[in-house]
PAZA-56516 format. One record per residue (C-alpha): residue in one letter; x, y, z. Coordinates in steps of 0.25 Angstrom, whole numbers, padded with zeros to 4 digits, always signed. Layout:
N
AXYZ/...
# end
This chain:
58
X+0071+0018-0234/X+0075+0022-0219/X+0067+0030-0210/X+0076+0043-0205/X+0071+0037-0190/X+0077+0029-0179/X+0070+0014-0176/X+0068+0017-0161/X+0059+0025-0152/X+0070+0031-0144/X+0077+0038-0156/X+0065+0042-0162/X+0061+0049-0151/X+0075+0056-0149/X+0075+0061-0164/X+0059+0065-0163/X+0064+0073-0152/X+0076+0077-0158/X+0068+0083-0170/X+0058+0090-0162/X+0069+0099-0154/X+0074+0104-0168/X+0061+0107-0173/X+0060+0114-0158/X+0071+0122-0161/X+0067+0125-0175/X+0053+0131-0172/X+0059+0141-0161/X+0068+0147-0172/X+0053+0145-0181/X+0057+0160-0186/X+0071+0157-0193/X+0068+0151-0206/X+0080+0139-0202/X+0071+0136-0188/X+0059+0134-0197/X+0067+0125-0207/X+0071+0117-0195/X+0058+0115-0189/X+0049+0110-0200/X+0062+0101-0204/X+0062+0096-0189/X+0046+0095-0190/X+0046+0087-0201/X+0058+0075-0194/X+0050+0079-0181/X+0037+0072-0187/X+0044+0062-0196/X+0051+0057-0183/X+0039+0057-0174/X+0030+0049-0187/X+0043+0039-0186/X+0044+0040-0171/X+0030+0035-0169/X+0032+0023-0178/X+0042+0017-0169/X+0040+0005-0160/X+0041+0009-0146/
# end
C-alpha cells in the first residue's frame, strides 16, 4: 500500500507547511460552516504529515 507522502525531508516539510496555512486560513473563517469543514480536514493531513514527517531520515 503507498504512503500519501513524499520520501524526503525537504518535501515533507513544504507539504507540512503547505497544510498548516490552510488549516490557517480555515480557523479565521471558524464561523462559516465551509471554514470549519476546511479546518478539521487540514488538521487531520496537518497531523498525519507531521507523524510521516518525523519518520523521515534526515
Amino acid at each position: 500500500m503507498a504512503r500519501f507522502y513524499v520520501n524526503n525531508r525537504r518535501d515533507g516539510s513544504r507539504l507540512l507547511s503547505s497544510a498548516l496555512v490552510i488549516t490557517t486560513i480555515g480557523l479565521v473563517a471558524h464561523t462559516h460552516p465551509l471554514g470549519l469543514m476546511v479546518a478539521i480536514v487540514g488538521s487531520v493531513i496537518s497531523l498525519y504529515w507531521w507523524l510521516c514527517y518525523c519518520k523521515l531520515q534526515g
